[in-house]
C-alpha positions as CSV (number, residue, x, y, z in Angstrom):
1,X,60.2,137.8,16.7
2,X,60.7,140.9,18.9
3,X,60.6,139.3,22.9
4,X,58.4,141.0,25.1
5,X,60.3,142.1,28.2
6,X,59.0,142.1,31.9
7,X,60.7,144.4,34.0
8,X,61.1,144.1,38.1
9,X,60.8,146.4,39.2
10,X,61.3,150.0,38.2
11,X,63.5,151.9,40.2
12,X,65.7,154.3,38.8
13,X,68.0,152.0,36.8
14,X,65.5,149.4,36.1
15,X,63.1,152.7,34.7
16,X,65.7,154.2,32.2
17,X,67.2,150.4,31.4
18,X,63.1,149.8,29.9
19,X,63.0,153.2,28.5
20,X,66.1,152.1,26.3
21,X,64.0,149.0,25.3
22,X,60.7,151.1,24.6
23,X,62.3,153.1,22.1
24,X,63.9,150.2,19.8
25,X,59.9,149.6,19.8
26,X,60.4,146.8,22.3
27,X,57.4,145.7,24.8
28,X,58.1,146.4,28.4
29,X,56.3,145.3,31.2
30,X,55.7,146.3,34.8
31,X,53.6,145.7,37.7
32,X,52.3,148.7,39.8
33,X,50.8,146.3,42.5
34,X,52.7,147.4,46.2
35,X,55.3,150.3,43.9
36,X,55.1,153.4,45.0
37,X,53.5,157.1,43.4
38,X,57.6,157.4,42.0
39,X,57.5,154.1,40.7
40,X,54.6,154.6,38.5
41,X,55.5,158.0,37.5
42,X,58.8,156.2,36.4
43,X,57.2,153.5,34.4
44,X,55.0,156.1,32.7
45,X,57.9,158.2,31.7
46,X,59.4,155.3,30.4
47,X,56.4,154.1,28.7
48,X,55.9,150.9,30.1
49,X,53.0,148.7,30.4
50,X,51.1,147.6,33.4
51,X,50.2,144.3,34.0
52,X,49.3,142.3,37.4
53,X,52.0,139.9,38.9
54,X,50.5,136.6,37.1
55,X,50.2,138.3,33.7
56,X,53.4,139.9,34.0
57,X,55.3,137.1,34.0
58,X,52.8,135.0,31.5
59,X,53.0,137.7,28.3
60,X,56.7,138.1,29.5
61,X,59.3,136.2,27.2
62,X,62.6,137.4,29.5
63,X,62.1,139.2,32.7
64,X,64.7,141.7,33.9
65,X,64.9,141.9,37.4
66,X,66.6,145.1,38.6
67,X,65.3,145.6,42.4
68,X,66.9,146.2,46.1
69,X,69.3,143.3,46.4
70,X,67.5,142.6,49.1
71,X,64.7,141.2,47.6
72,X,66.4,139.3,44.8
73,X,65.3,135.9,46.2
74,X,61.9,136.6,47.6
75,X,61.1,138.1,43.5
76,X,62.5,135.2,42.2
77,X,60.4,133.1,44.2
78,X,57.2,134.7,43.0
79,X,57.7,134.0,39.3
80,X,59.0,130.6,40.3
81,X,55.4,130.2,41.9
82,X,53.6,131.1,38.8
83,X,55.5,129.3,36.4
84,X,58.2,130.7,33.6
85,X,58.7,127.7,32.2
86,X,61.3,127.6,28.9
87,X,61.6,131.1,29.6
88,X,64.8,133.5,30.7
89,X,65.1,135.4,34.2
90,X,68.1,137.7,34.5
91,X,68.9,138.4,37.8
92,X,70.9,141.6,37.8
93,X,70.8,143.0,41.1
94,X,74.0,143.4,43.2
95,X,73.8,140.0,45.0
96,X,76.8,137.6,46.4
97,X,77.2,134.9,43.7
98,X,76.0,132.4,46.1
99,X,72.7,134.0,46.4
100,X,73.2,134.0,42.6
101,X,73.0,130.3,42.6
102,X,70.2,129.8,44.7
103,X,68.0,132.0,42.4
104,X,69.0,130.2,39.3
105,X,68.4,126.5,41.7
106,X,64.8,128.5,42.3
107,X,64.2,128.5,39.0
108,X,64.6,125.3,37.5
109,X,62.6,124.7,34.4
110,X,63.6,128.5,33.3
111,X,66.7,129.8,31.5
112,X,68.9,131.7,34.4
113,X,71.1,134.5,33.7
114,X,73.2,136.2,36.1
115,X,73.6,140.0,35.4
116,X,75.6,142.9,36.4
117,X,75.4,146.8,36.1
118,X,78.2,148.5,36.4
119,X,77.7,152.6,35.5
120,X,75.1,154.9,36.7
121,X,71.1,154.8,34.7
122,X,71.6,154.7,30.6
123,X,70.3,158.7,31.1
124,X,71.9,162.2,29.9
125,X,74.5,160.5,28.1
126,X,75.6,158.1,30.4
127,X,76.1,154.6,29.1
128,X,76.3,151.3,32.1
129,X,77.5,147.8,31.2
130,X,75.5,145.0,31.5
131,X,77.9,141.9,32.6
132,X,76.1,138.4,31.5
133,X,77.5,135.1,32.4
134,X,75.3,132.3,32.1
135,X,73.7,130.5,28.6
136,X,75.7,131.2,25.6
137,X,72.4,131.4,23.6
138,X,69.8,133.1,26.1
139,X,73.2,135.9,26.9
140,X,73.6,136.4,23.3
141,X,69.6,137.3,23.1
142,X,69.5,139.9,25.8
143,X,72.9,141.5,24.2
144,X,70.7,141.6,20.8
145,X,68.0,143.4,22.9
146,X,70.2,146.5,23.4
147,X,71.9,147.0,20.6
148,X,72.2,150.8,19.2
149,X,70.9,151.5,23.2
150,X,73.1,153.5,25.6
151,X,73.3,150.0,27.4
152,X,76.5,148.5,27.0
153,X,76.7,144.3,27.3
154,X,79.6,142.4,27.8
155,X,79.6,138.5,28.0
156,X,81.5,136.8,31.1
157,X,81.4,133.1,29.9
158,X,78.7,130.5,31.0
159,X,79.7,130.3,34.7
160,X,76.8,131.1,36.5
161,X,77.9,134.1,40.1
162,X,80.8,135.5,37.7
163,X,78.7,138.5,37.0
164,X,77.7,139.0,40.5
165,X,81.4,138.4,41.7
166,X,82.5,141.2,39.1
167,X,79.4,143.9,40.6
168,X,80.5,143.0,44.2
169,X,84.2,143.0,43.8
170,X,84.1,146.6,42.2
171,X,80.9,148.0,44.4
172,X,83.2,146.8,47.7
173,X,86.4,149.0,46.8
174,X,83.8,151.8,45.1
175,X,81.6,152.3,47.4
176,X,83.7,151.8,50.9
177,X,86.3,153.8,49.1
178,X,82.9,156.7,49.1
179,X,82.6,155.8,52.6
180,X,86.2,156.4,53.7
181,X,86.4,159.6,52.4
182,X,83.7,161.0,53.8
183,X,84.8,160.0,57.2
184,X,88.3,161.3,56.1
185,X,87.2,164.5,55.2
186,X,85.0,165.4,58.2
187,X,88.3,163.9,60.5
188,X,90.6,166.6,58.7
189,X,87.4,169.3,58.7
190,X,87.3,168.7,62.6
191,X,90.8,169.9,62.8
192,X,90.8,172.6,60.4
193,X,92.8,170.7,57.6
194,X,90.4,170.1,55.2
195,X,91.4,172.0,53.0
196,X,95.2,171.0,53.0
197,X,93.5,167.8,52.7
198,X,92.3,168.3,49.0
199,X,95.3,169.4,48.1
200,X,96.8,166.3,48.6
201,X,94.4,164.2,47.4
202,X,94.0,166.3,44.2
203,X,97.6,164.9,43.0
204,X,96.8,161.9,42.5
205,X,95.1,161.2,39.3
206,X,94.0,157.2,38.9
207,X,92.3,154.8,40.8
208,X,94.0,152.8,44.0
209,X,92.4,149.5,42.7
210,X,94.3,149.7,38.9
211,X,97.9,149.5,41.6
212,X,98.3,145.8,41.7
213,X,101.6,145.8,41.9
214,X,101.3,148.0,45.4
215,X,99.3,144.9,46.9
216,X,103.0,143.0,47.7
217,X,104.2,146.5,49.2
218,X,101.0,146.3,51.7
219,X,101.0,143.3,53.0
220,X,105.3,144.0,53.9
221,X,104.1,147.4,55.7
222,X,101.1,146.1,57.2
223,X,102.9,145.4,60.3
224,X,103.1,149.0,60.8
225,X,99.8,150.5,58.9
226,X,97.6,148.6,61.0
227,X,98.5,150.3,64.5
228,X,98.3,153.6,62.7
229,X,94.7,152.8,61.6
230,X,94.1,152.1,65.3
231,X,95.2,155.8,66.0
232,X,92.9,157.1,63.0
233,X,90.4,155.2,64.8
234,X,90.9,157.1,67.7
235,X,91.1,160.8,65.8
236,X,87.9,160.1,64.3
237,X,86.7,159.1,67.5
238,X,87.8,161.9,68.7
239,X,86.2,164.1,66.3
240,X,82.6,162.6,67.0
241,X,82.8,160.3,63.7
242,X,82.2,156.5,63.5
243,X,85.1,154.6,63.7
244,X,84.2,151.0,62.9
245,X,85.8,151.0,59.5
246,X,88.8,152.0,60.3
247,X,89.3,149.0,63.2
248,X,88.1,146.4,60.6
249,X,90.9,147.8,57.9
250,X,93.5,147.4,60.7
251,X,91.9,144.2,61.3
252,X,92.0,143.0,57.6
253,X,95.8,143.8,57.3
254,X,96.1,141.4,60.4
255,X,97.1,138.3,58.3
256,X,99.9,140.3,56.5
257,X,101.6,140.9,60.4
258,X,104.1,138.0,59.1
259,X,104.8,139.2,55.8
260,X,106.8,142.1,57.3
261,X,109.4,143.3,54.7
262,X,109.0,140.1,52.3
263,X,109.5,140.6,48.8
264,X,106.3,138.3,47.4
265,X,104.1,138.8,44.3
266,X,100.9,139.4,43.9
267,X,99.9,135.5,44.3
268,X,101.8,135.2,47.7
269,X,100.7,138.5,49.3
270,X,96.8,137.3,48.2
271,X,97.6,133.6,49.4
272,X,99.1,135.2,53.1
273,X,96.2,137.2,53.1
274,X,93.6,134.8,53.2
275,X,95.8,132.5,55.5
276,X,96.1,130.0,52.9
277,X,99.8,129.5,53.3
278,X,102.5,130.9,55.8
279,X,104.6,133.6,54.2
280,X,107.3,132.5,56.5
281,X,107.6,129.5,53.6
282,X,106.6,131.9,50.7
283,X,109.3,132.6,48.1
């Protein structure tokens, strides 16, 4: 029997993720109680069905909960109050895997999943994962749910926060990475360098976080690399931009001020890093 899916709440990603569902003929369900004009214009696009709060989650056989992360817990706690017994919650909002945990302690007579998107909205051709870690069973159910969809699933084990660990280890270096270079480029557009500055960063052709093997070389330079952070501080300082991210990088590297020219591997350098053993006694 075909699950009928409640969906919380219908932002841009949760929107397309149930207008995926709607057309393998799937029910989808939303609630229009405290959304806004976009949201409902969203859920109609989509063709999902209203319902209140309480009949939401009783018609509801799985709900999908794709909201601000800030309001993972206080959701939860809602269906929690009316009851979802035997039923399965998939929390799939970018939350720390502790906050994972409580959610699924929240919810104890339902069937917890934690979730992860990873991708932009299923939309134009674009196709998001779905990371699942939980229930063997209950993960297996939601994968069924998009097959032949432009949702891609892909099962983590039963280990409930190893989704959430995944979405917040990859949204750190992605989205501070989008951060950095915005502050990078109005720096070098301050000065008149922009342009030079593309140039230089358009030879570079993969990602920063695929380089492993460079971690070991960072923690031997950071000795050096983190007083000339202090002095990017200062240029973008200087050029009326915020400078707090560039302190906390110098401040990160801190740890490594010991590792200065040691040869370690990937294990040591991570180990130095979060102080868990002196690299003086590394090999």
């Amino acid at each position: 029997m075909t699950p009928t899916v409640g969906l919380l709440h219908p932002g841009s990603m949760g929107a397309a993720f149930g207008a995926q569902l709607r057309a393998r003929g799937i029910t989808v369900l939303w609630c229009p109680h405290g959304r806004s004009n976009a949201s409902a214009r969203r859920a109609e696009q989509a063709g999902l069905e209203a319902e209140t709060f309480p009949s939401l989650v009783a018609r509801a056989d799985l709900l999908l909960a794709l909201c601000p992360p800030a309001a993972a817990e206080d959701i939860a706690a809602h269906v929690s109050e009316q009851g979802f017994a035997g039923k399965t919650y998939v929390e799939a909002n970018a939350i720390a895997p502790e906050r994972m945990r409580r959610i699924a302690e929240g919810l104890p007579q339902s069937v917890v999943l934690d979730a992860a998107v990873v991708g932009s909205p299923p939309v134009g051709g674009k196709s998001p994962t779905l990371y699942l870690s939980g229930p063997v069973e209950q993960a297996a159910a939601v994968e069924a749910l998009f097959t032949d969809t432009a949702v891609r699933t892909h099962s983590l084990g039963e280990e409930i926060g190893k989704a959430s660990a995944l979405k917040l280890a990859y949204s750190s270096y992605q989205k501070v990475s989008r951060v950095l270079a915005a502050v990078a480029y109005g720096a070098a557009d301050a000065y008149g360098v922009s342009d030079e500055l593309l140039t230089i960063a358009a030879k570079r052709t993969r990602s920063y976080l695929v380089e492993t093997d460079y971690i070991p070389k960072t923690a031997a330079r950071a000795w050096r690399w983190g007083p000339e952070l202090e002095d990017a501080a200062a240029l973008l300082a200087d050029a009326g931009l915020p400078d707090a991210l560039m302190h906390a990088a110098a401040e990160t590297l801190a740890p490594w001020d010991a590792s200065r020219d040691k040869h370690l591997d990937i294990a040591q350098a991570l180990k130095a890093l979060r102080n868990e053993e002196d690299p003086d006694q590394a090999g």
